[in-house]
C-alpha positions as CSV (number, residue, x, y, z in Angstrom):
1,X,42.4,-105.3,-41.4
2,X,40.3,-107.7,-44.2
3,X,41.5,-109.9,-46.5
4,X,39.0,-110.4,-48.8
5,X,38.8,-114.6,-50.6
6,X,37.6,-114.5,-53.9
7,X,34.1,-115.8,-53.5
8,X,33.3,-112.6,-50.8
9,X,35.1,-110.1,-54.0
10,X,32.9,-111.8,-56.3
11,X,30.0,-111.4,-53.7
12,X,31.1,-107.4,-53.6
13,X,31.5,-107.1,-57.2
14,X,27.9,-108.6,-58.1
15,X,26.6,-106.2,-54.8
16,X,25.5,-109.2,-53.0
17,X,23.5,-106.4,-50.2
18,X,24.6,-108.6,-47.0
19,X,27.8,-108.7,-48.0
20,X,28.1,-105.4,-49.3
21,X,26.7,-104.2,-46.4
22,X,29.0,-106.0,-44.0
23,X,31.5,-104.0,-46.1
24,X,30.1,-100.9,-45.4
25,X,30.5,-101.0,-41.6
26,X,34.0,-101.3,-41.8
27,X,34.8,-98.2,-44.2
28,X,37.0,-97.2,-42.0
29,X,38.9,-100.6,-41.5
30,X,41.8,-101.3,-44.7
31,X,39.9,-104.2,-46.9
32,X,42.5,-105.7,-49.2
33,X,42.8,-109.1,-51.0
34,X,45.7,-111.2,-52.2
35,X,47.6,-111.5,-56.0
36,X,45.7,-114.6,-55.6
37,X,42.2,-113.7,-55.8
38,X,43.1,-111.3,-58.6
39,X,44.4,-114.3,-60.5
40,X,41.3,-116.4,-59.9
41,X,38.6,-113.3,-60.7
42,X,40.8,-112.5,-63.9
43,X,40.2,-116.3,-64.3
44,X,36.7,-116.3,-63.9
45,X,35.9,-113.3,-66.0
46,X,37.8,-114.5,-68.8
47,X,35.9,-118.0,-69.2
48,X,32.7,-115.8,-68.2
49,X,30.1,-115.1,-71.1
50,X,30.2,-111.2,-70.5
51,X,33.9,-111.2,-70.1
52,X,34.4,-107.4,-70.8
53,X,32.1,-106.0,-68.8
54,X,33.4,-108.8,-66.1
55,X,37.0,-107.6,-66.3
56,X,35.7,-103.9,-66.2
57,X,33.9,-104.6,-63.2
58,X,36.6,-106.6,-61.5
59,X,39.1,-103.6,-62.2
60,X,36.8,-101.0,-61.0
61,X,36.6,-103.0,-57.8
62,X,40.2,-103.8,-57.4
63,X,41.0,-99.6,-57.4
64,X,39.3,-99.4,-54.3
65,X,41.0,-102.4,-52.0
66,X,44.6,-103.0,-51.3
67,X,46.3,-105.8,-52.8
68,X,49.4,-108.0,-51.0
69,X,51.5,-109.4,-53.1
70,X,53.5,-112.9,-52.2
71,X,57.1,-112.1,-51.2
72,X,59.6,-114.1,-49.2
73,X,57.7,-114.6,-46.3
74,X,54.6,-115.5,-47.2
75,X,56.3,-118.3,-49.4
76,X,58.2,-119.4,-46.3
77,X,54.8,-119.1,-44.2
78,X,53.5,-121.3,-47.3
79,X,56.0,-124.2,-47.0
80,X,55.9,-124.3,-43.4
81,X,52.0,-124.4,-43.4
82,X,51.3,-126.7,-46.0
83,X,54.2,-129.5,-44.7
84,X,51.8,-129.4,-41.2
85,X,49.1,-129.8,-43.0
86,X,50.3,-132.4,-44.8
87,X,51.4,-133.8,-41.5
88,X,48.3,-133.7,-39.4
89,X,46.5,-133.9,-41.6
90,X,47.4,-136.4,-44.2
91,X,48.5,-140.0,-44.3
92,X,50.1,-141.4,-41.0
93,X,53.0,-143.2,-43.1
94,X,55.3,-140.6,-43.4
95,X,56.4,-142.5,-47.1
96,X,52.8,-141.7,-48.5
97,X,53.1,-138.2,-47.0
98,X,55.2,-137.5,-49.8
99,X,53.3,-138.0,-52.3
100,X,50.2,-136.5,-50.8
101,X,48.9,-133.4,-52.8
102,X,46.3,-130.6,-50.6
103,X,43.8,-131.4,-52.9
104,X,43.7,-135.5,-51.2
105,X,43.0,-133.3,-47.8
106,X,40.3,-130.9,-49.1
107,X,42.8,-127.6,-49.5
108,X,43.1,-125.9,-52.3
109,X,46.6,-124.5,-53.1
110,X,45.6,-121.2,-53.8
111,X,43.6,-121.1,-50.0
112,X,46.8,-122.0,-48.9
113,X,48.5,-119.0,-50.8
114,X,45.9,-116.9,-49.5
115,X,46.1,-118.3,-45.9
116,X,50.1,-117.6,-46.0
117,X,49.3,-114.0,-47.2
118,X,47.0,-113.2,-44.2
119,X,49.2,-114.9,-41.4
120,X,52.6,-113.1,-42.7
121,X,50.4,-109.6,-42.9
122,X,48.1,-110.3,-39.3
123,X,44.8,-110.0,-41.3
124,X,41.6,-111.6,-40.7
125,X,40.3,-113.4,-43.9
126,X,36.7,-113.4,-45.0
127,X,35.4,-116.3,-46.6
128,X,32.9,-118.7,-46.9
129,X,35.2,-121.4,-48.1
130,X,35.1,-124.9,-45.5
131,X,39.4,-124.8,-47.1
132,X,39.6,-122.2,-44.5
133,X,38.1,-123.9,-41.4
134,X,40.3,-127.0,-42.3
135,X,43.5,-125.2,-42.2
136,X,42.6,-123.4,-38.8
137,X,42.9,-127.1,-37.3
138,X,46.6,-127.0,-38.1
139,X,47.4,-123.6,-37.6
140,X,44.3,-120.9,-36.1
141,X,43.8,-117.5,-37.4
142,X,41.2,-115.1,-37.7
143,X,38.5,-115.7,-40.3
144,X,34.7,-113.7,-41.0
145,X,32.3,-114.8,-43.4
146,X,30.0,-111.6,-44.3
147,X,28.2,-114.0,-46.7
C-alpha cells in the first residue's frame, strides 16, 4: 500500500508518463494520499492561473485514491517523531532545542504530517522530497520515488 506526497499527485494529475506509468503497475496495490496533500494541491490550484480547471482536475484525481485522514494516532506518531527529530537532529543544547522549529533542520511540517500518516497506517510513501530521506535518519520507513 502507496501513499502518494504531493509532488508524485501533482506528477499523476499533469500525467507525468514515468510516473503515471509506475502507477499503472501497481493497479492492483491500494494508492492513497494524506488530508495533507489534499490541503497543499487545493493550495496550489487555488494560487494557480487556471484554478478551475486545476481544482477539477485535482477532484477527478482524488475519486480514484484513498485518502487517510489524521486521527489520534497519527498525532501521537507526530509528537513522538518530530521531538526525535528535533533531538538528533537539532541543537545539542537541550535549551535551544526548544526553540528549534523543523524548518531550522530542513523538514517541513506537513512532511512530518505525512510521515506520521504512513508509519501509523504501514504504507510506503512516494516521493521525491530530500524531507523524506532526512526523517528516515531518525526513524526508517519505506519510501519509492516513481519520479
Amino acid at each position: 500500500m502507496y501513499l502518494l506526497d504531493t509532488n508524485h499527485c501533482s506528477f499523476l494529475i499533469e500525467g507525468e508518463a514515468k510516473v503515471v506509468n509506475n502507477f499503472r503497475e501497481r493497479s492492483e496495490v491500494s494508492i492513497a494520499t494524506s488530508a495533507i496533500v489534499v490541503g497543499e494541491l487545493r493550495f496550489m490550484a487555488q494560487n494557480s492561473q487556471q484554478k478551475i480547471a486545476n481544482i477539477i482536475k485535482i477532484q477527478a484525481f482524488l475519486e480514484r485514491i484513498d485518502i487517510y485522514a489524521i486521527d489520534h494516532q497519527t498525532a501521537e506518531i507526530y509528537g513522538d517523531l518530530k521531538s526525535e527529530i528535533i533531538r538528533q537532529l537539532g541543537p545539542k543544547e537541550k535549551r535551544k532545542r526548544k526553540t528549534t522549529k523543523l524548518t531550522d533542520i530542513g523538514i517541513s511540517e506537513n512532511d512530518l504530517w505525512i510521515a506520521a500518516t504512513a508509519i501509523r497506517h504501514s504504507l510506503i510513501i512516494v516521493s521525491c522530497d530530500s524531507d523524506f530521506e532526512r526523517m528516515r535518519q531518525v526513524k526508517e520507513f519505506p519510501l519509492e520515488n516513481w519520479a
